[in-house]
KELO-317778 format. One record per residue: chain; residue number from 0; x, y, z of N, C-alpha, C in turn; residue in three letters. Coordinates in steps of 0.2 Angstrom, whole numbers. Each point is the difference from the previous one (the first is absolute). Example, Ala and Ser with C-alpha at 12.3 -4.5 7.8 and 13.67 -1.06 7.14 Angstrom:
2
NODE c   k n.east n.north  n.up ca.east ca.north ca.up c.east c.north  c.up   r
NODE A   0     66     -28    39      -4        6     0      4       6     0 ALA
NODE A   1     -2       5    -4       4        6     1     -4       5     3 SER
END
This chain:
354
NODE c   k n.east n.north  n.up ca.east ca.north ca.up c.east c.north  c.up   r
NODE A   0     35     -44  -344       1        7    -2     -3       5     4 UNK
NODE A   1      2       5     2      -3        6     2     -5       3    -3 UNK
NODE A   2     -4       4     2      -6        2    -2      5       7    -4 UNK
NODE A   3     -3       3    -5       2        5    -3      1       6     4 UNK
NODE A   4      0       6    -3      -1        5     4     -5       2    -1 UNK
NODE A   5     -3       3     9      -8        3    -1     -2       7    -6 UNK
NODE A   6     -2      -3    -5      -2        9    -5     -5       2     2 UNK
NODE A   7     -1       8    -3      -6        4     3     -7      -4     1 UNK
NODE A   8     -5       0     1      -4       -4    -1     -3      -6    -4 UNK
NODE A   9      6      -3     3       0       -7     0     -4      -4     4 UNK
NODE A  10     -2       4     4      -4       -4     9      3      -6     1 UNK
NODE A  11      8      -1     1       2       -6     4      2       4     6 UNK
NODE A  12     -2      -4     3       4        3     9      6      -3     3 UNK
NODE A  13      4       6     1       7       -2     4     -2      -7     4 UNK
NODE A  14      6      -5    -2      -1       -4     5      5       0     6 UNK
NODE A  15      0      -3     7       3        1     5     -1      -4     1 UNK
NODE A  16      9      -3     4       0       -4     6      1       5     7 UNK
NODE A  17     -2      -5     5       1        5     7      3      -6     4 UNK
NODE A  18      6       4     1       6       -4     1      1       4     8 UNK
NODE A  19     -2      -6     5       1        4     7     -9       0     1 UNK
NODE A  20     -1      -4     5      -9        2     2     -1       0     5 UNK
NODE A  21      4       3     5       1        2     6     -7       7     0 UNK
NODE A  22      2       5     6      -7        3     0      0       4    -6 UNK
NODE A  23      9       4    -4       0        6    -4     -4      -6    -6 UNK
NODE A  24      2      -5    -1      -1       -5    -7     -8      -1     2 UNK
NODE A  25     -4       2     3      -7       -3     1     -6       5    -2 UNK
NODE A  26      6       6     1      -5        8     0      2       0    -8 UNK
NODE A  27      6      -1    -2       0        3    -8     -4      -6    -2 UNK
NODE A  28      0      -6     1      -3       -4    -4     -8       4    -1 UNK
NODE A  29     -3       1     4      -7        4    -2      1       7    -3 UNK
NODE A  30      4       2     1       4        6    -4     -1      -2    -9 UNK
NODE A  31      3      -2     0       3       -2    -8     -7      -4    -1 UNK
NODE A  32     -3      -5     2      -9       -3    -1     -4       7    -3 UNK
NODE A  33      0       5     6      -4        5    -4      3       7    -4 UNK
NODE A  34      6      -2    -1       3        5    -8      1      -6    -6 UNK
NODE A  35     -4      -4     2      -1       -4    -7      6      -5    -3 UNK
NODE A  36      5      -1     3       3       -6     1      0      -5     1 UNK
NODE A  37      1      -5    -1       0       -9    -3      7      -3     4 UNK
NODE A  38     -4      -2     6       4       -5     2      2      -6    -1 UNK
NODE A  39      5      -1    -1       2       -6    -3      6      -4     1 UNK
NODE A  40      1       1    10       6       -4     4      0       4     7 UNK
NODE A  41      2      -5     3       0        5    10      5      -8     1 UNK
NODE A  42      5       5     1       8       -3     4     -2       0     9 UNK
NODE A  43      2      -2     2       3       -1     9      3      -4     0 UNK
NODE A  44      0       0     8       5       -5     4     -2      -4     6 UNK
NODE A  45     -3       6     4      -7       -4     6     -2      -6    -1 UNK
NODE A  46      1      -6     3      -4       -5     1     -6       0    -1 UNK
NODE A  47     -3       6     3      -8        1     3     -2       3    -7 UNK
NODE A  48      2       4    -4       0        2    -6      0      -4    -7 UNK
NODE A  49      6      -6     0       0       -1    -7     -4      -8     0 UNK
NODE A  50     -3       1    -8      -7       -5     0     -5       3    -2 UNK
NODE A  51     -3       7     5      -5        3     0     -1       3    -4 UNK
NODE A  52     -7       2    -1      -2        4    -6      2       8     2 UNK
NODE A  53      3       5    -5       2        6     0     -5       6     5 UNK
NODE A  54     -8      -3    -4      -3        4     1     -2       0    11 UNK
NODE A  55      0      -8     0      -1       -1     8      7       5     6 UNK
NODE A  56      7      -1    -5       5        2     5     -2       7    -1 UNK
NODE A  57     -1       2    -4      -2        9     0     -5       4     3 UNK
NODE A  58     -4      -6     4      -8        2     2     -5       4    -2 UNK
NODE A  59      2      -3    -9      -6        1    -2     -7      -2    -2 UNK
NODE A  60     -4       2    -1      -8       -5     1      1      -7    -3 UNK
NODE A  61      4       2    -6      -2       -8    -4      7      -4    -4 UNK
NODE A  62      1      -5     0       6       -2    -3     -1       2    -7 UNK
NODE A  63      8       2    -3       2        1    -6      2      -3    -4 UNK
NODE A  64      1      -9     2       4       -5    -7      8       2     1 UNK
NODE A  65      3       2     3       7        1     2      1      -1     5 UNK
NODE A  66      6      -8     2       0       -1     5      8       1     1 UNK
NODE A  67      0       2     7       8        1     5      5      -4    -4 UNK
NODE A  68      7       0    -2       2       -4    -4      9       1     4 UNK
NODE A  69      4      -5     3       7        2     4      3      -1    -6 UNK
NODE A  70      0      -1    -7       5        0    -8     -1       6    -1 UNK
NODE A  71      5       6     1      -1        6    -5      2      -2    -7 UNK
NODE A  72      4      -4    -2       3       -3    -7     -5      -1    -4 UNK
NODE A  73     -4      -6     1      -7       -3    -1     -6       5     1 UNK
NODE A  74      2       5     3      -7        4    -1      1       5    -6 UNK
NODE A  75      6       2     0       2        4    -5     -1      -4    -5 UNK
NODE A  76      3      -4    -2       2       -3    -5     -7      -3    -5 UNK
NODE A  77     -8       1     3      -4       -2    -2     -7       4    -1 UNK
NODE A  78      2       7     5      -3        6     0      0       5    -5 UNK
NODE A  79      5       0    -4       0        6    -5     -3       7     2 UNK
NODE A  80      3       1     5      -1        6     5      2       6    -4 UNK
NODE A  81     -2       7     2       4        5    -4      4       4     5 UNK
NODE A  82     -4      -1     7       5        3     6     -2      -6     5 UNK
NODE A  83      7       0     5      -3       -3     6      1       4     7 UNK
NODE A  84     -5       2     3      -1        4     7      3      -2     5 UNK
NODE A  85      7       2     1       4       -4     8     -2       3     5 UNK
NODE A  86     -2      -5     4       3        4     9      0      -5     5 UNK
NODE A  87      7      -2     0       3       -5     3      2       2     8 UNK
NODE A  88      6       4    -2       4        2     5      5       5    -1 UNK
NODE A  89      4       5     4       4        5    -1      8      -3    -1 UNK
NODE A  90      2       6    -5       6       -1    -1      3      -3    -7 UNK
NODE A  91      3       2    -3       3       -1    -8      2      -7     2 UNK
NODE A  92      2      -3     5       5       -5     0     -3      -6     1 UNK
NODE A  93     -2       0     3      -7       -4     3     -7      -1    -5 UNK
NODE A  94      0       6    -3      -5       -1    -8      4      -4    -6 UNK
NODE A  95      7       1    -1       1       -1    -6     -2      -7    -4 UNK
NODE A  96      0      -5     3      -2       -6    -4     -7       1    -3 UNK
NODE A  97     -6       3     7      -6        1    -5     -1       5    -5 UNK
NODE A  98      5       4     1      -2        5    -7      5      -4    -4 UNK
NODE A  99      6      -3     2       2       -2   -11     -5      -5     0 UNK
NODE A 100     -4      -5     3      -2       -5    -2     -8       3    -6 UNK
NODE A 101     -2       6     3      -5        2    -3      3       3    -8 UNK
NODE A 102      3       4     2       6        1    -7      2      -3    -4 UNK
NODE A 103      4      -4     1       2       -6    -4     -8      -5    -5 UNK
NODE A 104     -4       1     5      -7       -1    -5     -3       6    -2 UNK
NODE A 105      3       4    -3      -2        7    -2     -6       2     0 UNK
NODE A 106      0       1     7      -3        1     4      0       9     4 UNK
NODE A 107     -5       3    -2       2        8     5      1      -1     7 UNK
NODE A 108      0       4     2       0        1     8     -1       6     4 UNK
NODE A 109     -5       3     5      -1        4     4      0      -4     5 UNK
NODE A 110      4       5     5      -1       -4     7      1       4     5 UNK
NODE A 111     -2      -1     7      -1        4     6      9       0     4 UNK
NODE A 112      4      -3    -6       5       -2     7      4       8    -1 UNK
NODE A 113      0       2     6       3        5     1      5       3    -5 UNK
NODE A 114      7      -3     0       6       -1    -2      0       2    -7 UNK
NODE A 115     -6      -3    -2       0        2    -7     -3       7    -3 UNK
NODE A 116     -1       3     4      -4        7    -3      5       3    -1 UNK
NODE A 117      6       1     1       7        2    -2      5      -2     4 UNK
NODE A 118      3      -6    -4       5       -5     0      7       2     0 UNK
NODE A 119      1       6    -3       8        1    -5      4       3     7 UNK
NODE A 120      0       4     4       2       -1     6      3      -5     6 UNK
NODE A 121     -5      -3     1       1       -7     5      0      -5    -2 UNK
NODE A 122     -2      -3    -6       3       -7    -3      1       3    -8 UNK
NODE A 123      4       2    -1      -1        2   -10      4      -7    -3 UNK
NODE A 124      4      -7     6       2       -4    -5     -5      -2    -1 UNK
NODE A 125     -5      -2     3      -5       -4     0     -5       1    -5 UNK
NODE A 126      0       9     2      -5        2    -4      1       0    -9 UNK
NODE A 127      6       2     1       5       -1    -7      0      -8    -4 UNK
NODE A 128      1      -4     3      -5       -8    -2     -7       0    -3 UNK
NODE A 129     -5       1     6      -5        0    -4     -2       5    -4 UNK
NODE A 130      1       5    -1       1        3    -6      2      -2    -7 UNK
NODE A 131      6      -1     1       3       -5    -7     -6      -7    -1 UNK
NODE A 132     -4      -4     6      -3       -3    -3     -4      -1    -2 UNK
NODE A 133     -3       6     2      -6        3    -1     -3       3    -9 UNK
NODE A 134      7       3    -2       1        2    -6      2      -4    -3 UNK
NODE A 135      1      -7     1       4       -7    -6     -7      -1    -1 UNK
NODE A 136     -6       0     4      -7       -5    -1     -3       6    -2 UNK
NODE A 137      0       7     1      -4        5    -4     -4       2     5 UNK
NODE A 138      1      -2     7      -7        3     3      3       5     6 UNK
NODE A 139     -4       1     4       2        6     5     -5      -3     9 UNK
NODE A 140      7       4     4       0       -2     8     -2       7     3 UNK
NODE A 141     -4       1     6       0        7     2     -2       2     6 UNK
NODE A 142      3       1     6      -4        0     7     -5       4    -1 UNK
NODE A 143     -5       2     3      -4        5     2     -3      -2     6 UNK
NODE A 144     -7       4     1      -3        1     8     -2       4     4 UNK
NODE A 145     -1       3     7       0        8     3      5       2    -5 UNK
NODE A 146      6      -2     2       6        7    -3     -4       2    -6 UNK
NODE A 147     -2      -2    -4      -3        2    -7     -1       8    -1 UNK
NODE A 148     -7      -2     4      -1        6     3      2       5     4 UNK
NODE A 149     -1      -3     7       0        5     6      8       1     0 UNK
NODE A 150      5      -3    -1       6        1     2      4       4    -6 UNK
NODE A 151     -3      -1    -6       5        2    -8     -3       5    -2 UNK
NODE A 152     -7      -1    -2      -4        4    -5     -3       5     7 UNK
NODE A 153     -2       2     4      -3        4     2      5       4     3 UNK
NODE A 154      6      -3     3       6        7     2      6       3    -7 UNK
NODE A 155     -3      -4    -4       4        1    -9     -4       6    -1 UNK
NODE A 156     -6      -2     0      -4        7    -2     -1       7     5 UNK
NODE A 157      3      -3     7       0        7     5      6       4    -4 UNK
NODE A 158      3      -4    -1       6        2     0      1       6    -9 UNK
NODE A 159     -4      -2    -2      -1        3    -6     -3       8     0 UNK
NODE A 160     -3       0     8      -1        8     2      6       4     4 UNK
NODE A 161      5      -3     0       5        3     2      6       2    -4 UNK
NODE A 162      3       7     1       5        4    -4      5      -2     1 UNK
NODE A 163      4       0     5       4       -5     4      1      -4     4 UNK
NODE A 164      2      -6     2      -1       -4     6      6      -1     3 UNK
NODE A 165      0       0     8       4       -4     3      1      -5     3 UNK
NODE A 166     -8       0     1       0       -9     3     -6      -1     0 UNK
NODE A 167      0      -8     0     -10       -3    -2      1      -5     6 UNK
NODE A 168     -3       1     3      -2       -4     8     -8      -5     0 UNK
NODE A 169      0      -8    -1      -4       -5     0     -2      -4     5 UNK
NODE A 170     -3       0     2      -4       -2     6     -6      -7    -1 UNK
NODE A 171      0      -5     0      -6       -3     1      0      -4     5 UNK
NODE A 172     -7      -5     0       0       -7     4     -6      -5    -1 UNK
NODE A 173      0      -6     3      -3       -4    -5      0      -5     8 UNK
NODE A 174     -6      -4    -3      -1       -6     5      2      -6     1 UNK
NODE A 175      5      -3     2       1       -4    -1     -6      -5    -1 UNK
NODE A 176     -5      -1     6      -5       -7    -1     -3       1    -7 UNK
NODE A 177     -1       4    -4      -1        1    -9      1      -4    -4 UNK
NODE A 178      8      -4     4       3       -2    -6      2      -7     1 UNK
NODE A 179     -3      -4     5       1       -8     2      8       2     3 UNK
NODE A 180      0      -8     2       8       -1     4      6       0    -1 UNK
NODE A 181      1      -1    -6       7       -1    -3      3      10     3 UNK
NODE A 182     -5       4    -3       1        5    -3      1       4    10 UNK
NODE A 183     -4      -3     5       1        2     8      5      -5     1 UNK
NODE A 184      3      -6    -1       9       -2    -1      1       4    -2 UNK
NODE A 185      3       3    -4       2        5    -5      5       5     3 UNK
NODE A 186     -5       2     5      -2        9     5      3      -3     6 UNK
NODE A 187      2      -9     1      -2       -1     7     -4       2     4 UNK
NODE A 188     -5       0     0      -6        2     4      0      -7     5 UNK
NODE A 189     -3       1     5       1       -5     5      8      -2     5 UNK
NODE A 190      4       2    -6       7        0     2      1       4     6 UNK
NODE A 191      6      -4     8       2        5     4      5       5    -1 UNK
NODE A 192      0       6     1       7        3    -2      6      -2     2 UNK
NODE A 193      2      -3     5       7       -5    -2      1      -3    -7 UNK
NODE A 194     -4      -3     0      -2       -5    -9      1       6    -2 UNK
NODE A 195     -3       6    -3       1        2    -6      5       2    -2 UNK
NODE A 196      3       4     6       8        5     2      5      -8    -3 UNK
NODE A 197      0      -5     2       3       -5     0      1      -2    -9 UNK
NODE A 198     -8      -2     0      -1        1    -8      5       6    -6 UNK
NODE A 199     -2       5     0       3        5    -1      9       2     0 UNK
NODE A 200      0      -4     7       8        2    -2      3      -7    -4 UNK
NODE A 201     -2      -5    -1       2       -8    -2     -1       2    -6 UNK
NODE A 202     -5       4    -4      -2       -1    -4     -2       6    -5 UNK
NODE A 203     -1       8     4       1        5    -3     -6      -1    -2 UNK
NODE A 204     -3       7    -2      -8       -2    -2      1       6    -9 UNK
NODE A 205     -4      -4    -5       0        3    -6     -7       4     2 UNK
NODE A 206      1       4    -5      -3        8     0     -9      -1    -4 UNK
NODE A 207     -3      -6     2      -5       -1    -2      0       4    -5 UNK
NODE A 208     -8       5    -1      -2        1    -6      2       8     1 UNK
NODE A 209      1       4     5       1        9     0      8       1    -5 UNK
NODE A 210      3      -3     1       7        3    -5     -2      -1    -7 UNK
NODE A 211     -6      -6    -4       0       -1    -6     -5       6    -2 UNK
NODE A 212     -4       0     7      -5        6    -2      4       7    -3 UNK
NODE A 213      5       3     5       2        4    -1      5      -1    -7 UNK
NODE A 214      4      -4    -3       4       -1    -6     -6       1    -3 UNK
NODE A 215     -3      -3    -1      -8        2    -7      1       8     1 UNK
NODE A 216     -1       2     5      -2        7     0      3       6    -1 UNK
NODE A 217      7      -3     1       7        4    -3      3       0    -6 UNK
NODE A 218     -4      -6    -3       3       -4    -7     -8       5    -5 UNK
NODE A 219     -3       1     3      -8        2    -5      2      12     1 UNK
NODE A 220      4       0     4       0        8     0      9       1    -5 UNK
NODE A 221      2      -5    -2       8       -1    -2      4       3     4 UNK
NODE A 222      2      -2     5       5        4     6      4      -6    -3 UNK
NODE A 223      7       1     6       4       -4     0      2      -2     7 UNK
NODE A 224     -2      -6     1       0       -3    10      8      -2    -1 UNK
NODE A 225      3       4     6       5       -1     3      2      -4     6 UNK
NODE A 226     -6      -2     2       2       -2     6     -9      -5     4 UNK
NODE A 227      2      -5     5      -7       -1     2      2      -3     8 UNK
NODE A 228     -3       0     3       0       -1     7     -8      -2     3 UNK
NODE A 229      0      -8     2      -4       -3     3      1       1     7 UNK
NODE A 230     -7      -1     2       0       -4     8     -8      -3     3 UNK
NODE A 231      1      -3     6      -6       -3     1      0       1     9 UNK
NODE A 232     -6       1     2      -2        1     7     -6      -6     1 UNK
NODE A 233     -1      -3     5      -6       -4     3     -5       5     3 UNK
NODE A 234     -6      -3    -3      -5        2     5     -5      -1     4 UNK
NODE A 235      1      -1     6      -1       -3     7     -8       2     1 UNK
NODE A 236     -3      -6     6      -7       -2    -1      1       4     6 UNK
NODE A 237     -4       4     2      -1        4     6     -4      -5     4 UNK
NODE A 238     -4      -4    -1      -6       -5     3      0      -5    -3 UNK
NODE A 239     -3      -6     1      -2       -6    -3     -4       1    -8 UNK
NODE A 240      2       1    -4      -3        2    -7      0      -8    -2 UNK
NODE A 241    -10      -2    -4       1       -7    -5      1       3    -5 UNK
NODE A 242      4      -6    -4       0       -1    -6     -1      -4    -3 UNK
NODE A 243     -7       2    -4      -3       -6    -5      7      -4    -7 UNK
NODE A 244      4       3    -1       5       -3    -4      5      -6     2 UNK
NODE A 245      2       1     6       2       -5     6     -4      -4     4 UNK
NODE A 246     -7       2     0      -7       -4     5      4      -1     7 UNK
NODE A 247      2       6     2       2       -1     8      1       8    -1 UNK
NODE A 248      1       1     8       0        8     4      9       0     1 UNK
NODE A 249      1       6    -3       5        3     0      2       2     8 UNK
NODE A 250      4      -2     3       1        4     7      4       6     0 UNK
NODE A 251     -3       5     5       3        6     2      8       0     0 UNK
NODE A 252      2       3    -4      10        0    -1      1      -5    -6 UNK
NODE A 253     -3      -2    -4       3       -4    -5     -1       3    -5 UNK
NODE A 254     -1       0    -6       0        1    -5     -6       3    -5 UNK
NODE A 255     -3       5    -1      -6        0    -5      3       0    -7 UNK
NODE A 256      8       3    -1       3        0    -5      5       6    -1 UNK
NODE A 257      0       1    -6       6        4     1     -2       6    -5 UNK
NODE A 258      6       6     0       0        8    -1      5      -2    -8 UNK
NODE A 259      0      -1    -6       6        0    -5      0      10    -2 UNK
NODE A 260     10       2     0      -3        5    -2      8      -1    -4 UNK
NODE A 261     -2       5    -8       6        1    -4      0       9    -1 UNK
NODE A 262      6      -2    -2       2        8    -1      4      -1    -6 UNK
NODE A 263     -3       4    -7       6        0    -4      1       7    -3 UNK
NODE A 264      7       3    -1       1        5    -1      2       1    -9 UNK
NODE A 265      1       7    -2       2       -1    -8      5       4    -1 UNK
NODE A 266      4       1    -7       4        2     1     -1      10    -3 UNK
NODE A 267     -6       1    -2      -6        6    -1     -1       3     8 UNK
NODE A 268      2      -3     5      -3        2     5     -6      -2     5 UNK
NODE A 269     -6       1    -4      -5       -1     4      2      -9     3 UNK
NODE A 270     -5       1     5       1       -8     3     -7      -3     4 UNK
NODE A 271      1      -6    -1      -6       -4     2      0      -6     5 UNK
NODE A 272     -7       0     4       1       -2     6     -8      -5     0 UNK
NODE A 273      0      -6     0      -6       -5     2     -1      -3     5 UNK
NODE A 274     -6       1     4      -1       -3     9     -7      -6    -3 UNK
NODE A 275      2      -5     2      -4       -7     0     -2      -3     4 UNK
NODE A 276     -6       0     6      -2       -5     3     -3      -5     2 UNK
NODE A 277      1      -6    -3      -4       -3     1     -2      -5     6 UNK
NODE A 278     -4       0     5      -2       -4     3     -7      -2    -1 UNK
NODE A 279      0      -5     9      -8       -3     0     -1       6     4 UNK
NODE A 280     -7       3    -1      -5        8    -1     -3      -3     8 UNK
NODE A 281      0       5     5      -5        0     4     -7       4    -1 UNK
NODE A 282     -3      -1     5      -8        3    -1      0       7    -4 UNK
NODE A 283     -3       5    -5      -1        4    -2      5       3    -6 UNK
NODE A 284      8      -5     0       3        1    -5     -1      -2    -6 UNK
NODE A 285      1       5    -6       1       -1    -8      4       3    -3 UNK
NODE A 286      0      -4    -6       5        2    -4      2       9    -4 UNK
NODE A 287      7      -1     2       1       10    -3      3       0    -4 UNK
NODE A 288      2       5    -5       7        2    -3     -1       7    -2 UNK
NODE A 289      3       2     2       2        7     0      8       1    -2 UNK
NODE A 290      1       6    -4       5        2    -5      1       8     2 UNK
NODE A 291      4       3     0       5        5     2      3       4    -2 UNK
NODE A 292      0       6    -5       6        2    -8      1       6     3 UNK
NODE A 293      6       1     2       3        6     3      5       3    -5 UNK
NODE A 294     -1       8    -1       7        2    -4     -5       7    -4 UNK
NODE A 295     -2       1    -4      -4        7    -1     -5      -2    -6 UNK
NODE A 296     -7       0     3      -3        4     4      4      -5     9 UNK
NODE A 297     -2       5     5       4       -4     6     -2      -7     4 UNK
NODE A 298     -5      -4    -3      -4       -6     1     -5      -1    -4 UNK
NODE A 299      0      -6    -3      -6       -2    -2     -2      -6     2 UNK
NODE A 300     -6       2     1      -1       -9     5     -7      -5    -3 UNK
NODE A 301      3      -6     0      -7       -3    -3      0      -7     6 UNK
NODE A 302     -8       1     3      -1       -7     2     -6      -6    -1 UNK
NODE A 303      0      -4     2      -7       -6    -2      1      -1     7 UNK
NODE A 304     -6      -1     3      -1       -5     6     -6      -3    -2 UNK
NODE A 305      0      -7     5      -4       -7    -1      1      -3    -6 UNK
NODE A 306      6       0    -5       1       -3    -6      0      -9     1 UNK
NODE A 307     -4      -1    -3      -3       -8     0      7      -3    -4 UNK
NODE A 308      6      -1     4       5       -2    -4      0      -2    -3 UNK
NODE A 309      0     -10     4      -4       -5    -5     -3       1    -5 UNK
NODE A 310     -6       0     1      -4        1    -8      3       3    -6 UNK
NODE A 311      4       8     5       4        5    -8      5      -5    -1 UNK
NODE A 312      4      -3     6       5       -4    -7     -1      -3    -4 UNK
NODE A 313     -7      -3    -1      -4       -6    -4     -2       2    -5 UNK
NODE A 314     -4       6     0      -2        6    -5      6       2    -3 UNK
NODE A 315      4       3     1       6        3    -4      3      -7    -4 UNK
NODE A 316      1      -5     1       3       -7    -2     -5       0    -6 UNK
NODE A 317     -6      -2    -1      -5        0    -2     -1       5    -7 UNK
NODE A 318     -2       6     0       4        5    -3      4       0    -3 UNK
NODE A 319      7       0     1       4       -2    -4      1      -5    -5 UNK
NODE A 320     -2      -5     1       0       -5    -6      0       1    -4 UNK
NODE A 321     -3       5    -3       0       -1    -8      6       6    -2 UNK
NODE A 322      5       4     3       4        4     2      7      -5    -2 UNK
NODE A 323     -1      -6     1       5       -6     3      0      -4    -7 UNK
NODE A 324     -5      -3    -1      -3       -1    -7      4       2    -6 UNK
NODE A 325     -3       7     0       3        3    -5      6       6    -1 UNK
NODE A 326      4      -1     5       6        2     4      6      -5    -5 UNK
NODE A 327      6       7    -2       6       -8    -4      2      -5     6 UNK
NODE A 328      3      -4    -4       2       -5     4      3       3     3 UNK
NODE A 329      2      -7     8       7        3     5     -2       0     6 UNK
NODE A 330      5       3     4      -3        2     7     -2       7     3 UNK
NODE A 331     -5       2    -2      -5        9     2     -1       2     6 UNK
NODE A 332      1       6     0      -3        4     9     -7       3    -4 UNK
NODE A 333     -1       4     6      -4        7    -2      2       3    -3 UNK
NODE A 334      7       2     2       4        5    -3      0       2    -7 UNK
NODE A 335     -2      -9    -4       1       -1    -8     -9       0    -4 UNK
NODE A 336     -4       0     6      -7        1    -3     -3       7     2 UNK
NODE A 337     -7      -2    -5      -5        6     3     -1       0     7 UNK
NODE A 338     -3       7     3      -3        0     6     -6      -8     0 UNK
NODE A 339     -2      -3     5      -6       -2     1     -6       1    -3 UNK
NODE A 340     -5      -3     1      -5        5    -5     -6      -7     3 UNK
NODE A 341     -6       6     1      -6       -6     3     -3      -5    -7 UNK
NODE A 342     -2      -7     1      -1       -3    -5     -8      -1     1 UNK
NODE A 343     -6       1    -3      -4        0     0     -5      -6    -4 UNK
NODE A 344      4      -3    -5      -3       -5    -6      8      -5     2 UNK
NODE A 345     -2      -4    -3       1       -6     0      9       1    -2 UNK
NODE A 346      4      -5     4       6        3    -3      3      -2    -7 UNK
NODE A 347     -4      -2    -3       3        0    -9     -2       7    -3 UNK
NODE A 348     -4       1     3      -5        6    -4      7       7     1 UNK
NODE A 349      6      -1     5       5        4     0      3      -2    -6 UNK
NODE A 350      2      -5    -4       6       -4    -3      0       1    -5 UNK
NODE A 351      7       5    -4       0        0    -7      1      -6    -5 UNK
NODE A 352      3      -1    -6       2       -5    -1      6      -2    -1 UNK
NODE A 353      1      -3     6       6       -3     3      7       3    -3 UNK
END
């Protein structure tokens, strides 16, 4: 049987599994350690990974009594977890088994996969499933992440100093070697441009995470989108650039990665435009995002430079938890919660009763 609901001063701590312990699953794992969290399952799939103790994959000082486990069924199934932390891999479709398996053991879910920060757009059957099953078990699914913040909440709120708008222009970029290999696959990084061009026409490229970004952001102001238009550019190694993600040198003409950009329009007018690049970073580059609100006053501009991405997606995921928790059943964006909000105590110490 599951654990009850956490009530006010109760001092049970949220328990978590951490499903995915690649590098984002190793950072939250010490995350959720120090907001007072109870580990109580670590999923993978790595050879090198599964066996080990949680505390060793995350390179932490000391083991935790949670060891790597390839049964999400079995781990669920004996954990009585109250959320489980994903971050596997991108893409609704490609997630779907590990989120219903978590589900179906009524089980929560926060998770870094892109797709899911606002779903209703690009996969809404998908998304429209796990939602139904998520509210037959009573419990609730939610991407978060960067977008949380820097993509949603802080050009929501530019945007809240403006009379009239006609256009919000988003700009960021991000490193690829941050994120391990899957994630520089992902981007093709290392790829020649024949390959990617080749790629791309066989295959067409989905709109990564800037169009979901932009739906949250159109779906949180109540416009009506009309209309969306992707594309994607390679971004070419001027010199031999390494890549700690791939452990080999990138050569001059291949790949560091790539430009995603959407544009979606509404039916009120104003229109929205997000630029994305992700590559592997040469000597002096960091992370930006800058945001752009044109319309009267005749600019408002906000930016962050050196934004520790990583980490902030970890942090925002983290944070939210107990948002997630206490969230009705179903499948939630942003759009359906509070803003963010720093957690500074323990995350029960957020949690009404249930």
């Amino acid at each position: 049987m599951r654990p009850g609901p956490i009530e006010p001063g109760s001092g049970r701590p949220v328990r978590a599994v951490v499903y995915g312990v690649g590098a984002m699953g190793s950072v939250m794992t010490r995350l959720l350690l120090d907001k007072g969290a109870t580990l109580v399952g670590a999923i993978g799939h790595s050879p090198e990974k599964v066996g080990r103790d949680l505390g060793e994959v995350a390179g932490l000082d000391g083991k935790l009594g949670v060891t790597v486990e390839d049964d999400p069924a079995a781990v669920l199934a004996r954990s009585d977890a109250d959320i489980a932390v994903v971050a596997v891999s991108s893409y609704l479709e490609t997630m779907f088994d590990h989120f219903q398996i978590c589900l179906e053991h009524r089980t929560n879910v926060i998770t870094i996969e892109e797709e899911s920060f606002f779903p209703w757009s690009t996969a809404p059957s998908l998304a429209q499933r796990l939602d139904d099953l998520a509210k037959c078990h009573g419990v609730t699914i939610m991407g978060s992440g960067a977008q949380d913040v820097f993509w949603m909440t802080l050009p929501a709120v530019l945007m809240g100093a403006a009379h009239r708008i006609i256009s919000v222009h988003g700009r960021a970029t991000w490193n690829v070697d941050d994120y391990g290999p899957e994630v520089a696959e992902h981007v093709h990084a290392g790829s020649t441009l024949p390959e990617f061009e080749s790629h791309v026409a066989q295959h067409g490229w989905p709109s990564f995470v800037v169009r979901n970004t932009l739906d949250a952001l159109v779906a949180d102001t109540g416009l009506t989108p009309t209309g969306a238009d992707t594309a994607v550019r390679p971004v070419l190694a001027a010199a031999d650039t390494p890549s700690s993600s791939l452990g080999r040198v990138i050569e001059a003409g291949s790949l560091l990665g790539v430009i995603d950009t959407a544009t979606v329009t509404s039916q009120e007018g104003p229109w929205f435009t997000f630029e994305q690049t992700g590559c592997v970073y040469g000597p002096g580059q960091s992370d930006v995002n800058e945001w752009i609100v044109r319309g009267e006053p005749e600019e408002l501009r906000l930016r962050n430079d050196r934004v520790p991405t990583r980490l902030a997606t970890c942090t925002q995921v983290v944070n939210r938890i107990p948002d997630v928790i206490a969230a009705r059943p179903g499948f939630v964006t942003v759009a359906d919660l509070p803003r963010p909000r720093y957690r500074h105590l323990s995350l029960h110490s957020y949690l009404g009763c249930g």
